[in-house]
Backbone bond lengths (Angstrom), bond angles and torsions (degrees), N, CA, C in turn:
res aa  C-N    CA-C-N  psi(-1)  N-CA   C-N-CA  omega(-1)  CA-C   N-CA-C  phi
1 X - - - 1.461 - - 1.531 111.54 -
2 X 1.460 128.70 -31.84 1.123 121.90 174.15 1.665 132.33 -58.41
3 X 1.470 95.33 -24.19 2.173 89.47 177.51 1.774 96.60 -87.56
4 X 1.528 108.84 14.98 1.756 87.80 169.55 1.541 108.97 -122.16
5 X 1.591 103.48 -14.64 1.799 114.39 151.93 1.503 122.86 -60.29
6 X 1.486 94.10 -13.94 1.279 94.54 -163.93 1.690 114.00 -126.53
7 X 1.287 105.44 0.99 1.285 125.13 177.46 1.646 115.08 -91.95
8 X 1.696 91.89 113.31 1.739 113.79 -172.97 1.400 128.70 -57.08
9 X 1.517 119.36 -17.02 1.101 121.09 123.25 1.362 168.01 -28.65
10 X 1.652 96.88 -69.31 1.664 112.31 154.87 1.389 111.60 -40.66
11 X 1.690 97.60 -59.95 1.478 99.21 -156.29 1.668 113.71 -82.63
12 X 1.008 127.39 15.09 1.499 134.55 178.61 1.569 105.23 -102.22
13 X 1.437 97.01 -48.65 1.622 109.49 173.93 1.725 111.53 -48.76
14 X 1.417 110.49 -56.40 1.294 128.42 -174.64 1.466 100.51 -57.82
15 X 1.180 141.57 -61.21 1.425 143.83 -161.18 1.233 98.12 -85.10
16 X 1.310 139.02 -27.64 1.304 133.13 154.59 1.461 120.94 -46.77
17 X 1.148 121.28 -31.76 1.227 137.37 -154.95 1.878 103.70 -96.10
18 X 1.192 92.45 -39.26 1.571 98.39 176.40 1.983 104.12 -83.91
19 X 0.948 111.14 -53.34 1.367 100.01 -179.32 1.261 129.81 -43.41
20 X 1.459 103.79 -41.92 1.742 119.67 177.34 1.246 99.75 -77.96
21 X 1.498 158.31 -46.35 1.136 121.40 143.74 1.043 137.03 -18.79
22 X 1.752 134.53 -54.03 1.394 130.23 -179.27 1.181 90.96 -70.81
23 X 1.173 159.40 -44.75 1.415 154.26 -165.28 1.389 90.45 -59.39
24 X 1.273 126.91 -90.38 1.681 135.57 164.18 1.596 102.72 25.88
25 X 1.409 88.49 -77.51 1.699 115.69 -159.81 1.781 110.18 -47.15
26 X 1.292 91.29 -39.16 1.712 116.39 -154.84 1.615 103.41 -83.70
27 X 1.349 113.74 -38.70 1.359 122.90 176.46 1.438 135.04 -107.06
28 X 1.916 114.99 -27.95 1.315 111.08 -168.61 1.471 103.54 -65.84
29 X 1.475 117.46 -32.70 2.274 98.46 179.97 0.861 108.83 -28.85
30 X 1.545 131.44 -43.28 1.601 136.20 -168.07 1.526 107.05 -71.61
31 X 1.041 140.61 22.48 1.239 140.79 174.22 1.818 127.21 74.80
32 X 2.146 96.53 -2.89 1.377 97.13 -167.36 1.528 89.94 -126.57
33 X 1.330 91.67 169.04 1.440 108.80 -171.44 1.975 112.16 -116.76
34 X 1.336 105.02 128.39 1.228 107.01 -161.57 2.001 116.01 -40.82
35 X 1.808 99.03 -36.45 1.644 72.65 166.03 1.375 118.02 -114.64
36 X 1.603 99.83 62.34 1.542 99.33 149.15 1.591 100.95 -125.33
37 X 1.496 126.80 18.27 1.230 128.91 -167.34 1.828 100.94 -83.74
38 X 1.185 99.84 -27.95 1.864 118.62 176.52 1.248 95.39 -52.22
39 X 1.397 109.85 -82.96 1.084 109.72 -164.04 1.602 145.15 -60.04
40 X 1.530 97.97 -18.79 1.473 127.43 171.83 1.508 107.47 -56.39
41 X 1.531 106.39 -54.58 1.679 129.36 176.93 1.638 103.16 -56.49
42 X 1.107 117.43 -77.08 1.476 118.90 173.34 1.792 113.37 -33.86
43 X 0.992 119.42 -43.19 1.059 100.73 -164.80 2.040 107.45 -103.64
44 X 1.239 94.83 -7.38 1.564 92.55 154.16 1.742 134.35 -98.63
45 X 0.825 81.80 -10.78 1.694 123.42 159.49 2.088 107.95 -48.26
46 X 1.584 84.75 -72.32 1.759 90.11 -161.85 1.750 88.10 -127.23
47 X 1.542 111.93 147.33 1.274 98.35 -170.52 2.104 90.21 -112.37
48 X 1.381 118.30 161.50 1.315 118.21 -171.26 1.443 132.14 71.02
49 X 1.756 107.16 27.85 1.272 120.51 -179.20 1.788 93.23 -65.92
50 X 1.629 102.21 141.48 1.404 118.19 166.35 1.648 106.25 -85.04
51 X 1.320 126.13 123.72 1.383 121.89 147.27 1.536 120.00 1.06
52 X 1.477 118.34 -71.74 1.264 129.35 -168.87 1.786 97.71 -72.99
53 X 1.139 115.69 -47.16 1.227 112.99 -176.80 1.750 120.24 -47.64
54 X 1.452 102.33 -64.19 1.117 129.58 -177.98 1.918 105.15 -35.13
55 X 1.566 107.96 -59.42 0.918 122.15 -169.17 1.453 107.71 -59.72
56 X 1.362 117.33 -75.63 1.437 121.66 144.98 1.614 116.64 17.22
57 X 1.788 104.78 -79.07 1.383 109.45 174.75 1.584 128.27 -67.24
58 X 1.310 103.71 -19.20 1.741 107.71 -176.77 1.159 92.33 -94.78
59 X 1.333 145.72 -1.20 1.545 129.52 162.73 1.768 102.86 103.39
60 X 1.075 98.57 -0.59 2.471 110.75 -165.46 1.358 102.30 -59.27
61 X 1.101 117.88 146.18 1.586 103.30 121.24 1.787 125.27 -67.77
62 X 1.111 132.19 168.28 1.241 149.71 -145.75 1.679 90.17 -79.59
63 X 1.197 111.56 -65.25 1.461 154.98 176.82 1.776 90.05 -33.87
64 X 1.146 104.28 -89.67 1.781 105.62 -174.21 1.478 106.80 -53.19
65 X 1.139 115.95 -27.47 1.725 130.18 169.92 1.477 103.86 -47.72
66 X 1.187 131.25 -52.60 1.344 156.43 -140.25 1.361 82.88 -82.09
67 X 1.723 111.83 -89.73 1.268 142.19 176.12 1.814 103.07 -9.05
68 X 1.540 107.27 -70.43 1.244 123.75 -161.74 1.877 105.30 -58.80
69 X 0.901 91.41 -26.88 1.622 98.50 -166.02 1.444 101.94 -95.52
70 X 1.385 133.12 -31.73 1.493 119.03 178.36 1.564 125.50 -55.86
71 X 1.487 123.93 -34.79 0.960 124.96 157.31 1.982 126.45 -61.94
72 X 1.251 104.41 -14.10 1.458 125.70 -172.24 1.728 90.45 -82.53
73 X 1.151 128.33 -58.98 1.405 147.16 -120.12 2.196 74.99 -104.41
74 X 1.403 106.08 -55.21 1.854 86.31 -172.78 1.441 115.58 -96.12
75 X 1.550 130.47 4.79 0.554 111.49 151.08 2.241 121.26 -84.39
76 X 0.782 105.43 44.04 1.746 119.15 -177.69 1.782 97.94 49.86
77 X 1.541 130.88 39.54 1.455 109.53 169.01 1.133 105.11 -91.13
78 X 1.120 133.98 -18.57 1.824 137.82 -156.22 1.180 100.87 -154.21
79 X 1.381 113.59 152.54 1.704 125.93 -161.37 1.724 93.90 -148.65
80 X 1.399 123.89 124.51 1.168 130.34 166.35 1.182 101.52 -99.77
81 X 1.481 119.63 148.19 1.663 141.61 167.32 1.706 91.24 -114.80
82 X 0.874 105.32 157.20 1.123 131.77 170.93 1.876 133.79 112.22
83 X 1.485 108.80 -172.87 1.673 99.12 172.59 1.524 112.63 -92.51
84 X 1.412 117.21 -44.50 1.251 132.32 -175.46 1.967 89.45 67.45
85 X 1.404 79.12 179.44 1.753 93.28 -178.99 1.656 81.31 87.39
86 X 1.280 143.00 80.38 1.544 126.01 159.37 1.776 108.05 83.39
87 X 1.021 135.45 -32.42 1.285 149.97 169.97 1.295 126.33 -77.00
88 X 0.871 129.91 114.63 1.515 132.27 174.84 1.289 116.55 -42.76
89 X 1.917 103.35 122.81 1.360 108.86 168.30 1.147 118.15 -121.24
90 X 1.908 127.31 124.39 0.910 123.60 -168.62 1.572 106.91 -98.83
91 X 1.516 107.07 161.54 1.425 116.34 -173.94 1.479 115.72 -136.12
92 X 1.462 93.38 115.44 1.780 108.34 176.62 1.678 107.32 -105.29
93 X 1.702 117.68 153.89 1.175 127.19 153.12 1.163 98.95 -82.97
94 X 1.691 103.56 154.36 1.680 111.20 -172.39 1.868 76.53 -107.15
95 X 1.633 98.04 -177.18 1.208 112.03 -173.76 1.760 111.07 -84.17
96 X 1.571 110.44 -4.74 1.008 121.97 -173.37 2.258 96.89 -80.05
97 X 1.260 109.81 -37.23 1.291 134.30 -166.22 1.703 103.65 -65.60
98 X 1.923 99.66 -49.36 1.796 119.50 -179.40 1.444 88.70 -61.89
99 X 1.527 128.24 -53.23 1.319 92.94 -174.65 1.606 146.15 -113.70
100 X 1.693 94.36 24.79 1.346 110.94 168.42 1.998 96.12 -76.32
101 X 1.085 113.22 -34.03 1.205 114.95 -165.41 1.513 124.92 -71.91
102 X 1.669 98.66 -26.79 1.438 111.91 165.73 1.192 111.52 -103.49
103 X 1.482 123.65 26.95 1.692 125.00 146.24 1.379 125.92 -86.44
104 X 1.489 99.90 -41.01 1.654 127.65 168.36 1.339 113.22 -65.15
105 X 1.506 119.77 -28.43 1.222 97.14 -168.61 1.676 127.84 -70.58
106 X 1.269 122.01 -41.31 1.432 145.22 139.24 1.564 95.70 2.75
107 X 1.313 125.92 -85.37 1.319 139.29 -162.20 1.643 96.50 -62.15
108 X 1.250 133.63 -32.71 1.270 154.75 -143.31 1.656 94.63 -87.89
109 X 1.494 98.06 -59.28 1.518 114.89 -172.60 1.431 109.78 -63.79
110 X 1.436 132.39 -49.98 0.978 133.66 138.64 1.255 158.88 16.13
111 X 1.536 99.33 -90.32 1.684 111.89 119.76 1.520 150.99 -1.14
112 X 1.447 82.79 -72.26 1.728 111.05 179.32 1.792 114.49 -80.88
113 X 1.503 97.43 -25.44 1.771 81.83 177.36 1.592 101.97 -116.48
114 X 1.689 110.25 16.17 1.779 94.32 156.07 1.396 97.14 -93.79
115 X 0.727 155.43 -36.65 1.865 154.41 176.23 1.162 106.19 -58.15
116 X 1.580 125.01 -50.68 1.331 109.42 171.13 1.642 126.92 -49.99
117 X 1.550 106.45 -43.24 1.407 135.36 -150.92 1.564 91.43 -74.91
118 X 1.249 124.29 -25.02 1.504 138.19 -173.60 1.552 111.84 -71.07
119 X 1.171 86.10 -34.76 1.632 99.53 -159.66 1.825 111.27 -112.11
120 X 1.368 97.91 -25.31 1.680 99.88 177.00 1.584 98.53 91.96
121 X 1.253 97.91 124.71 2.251 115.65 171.29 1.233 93.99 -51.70
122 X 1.717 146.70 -39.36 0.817 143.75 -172.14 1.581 122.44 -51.00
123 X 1.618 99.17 -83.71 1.697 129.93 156.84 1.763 109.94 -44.41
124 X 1.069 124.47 -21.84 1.419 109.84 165.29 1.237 105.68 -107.81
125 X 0.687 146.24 -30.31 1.949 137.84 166.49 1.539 87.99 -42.78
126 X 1.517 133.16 -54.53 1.500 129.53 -150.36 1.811 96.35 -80.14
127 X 1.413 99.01 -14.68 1.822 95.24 -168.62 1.497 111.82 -90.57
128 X 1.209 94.22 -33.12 1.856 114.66 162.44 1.620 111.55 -41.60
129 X 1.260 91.17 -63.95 1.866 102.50 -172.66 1.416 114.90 -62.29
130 X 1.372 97.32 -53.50 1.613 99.39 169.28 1.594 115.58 -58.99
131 X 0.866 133.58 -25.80 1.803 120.44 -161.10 1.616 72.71 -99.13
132 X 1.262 150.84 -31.11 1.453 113.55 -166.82 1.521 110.37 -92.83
133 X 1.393 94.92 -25.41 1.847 91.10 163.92 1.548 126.69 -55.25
134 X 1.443 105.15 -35.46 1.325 117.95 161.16 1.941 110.81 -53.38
135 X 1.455 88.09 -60.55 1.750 73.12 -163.59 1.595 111.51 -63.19
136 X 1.440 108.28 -15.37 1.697 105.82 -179.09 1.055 106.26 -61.88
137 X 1.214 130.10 -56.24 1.843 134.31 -179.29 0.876 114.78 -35.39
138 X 2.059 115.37 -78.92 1.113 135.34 175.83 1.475 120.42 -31.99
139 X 1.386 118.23 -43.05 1.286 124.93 -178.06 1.482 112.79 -62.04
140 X 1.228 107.94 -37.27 1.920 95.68 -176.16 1.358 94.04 -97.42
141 X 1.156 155.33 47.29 1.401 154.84 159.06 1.644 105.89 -102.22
């Protein structure tokens, strides 16, 4: 049992798994689901995110990208232009999206500074740095 107590995987997955629940809790009344809260932000954030791009930056595959956004896309939060199939598809929040997003956020904020508050601004600034140093490595391997 210890290389799966002890395996950086499992256990990232696992605490991942519980957090986004409390996230869950804190935000879905608002109609969104914590990981579509990324993407909502991102794309009100920067306007003319590419599909591929976007994904790119949230760390996705394209595919779960897809997934995540179809429910986004009919309920009117997000509006794609484009052909796709090889063609660039661009992705806007509609204004319906700005303000599901500034209902959620409240619950959002919430969230974010009991997890912080758990862990100390300190120790998560250091957990931040580390998991992306990780993914920089990992990524070109």
């Amino acid at each position: 049992m210890s290389s799966v107590e002890n395996c950086a995987c499992f256990n990232v997955r696992r605490v991942a798994r519980v957090i986004t629940q409390f996230f869950d809790a804190k935000v879905r009344c608002h109609g969104i689901r914590p990981t579509q809260t990324p993407i909502l932000g991102a794309l009100q954030a920067k306007d003319g995110w590419g599909m591929a791009e976007l994904s790119e930056w949230l760390g996705m595959e394209r595919t779960t990208l897809v997934r995540n956004l179809r429910p986004l896309q009919r309920d009117g939060l997000v509006r794609a232009n484009g052909s796709g199939r090889g063609g660039r598809v661009e992705l806007e929040i509609t204004q319906k999206g700005r303000t599901a997003l500034a209902k959620a956020l409240p619950g959002w904020r919430s969230a974010q500074n009991k997890v912080v508050a758990i862990l100390g601004e300190e120790r998560w600034s250091a957990i931040i740095s580390d998991l992306e140093q990780v993914a920089v490595k990992l990524k070109d391997q």
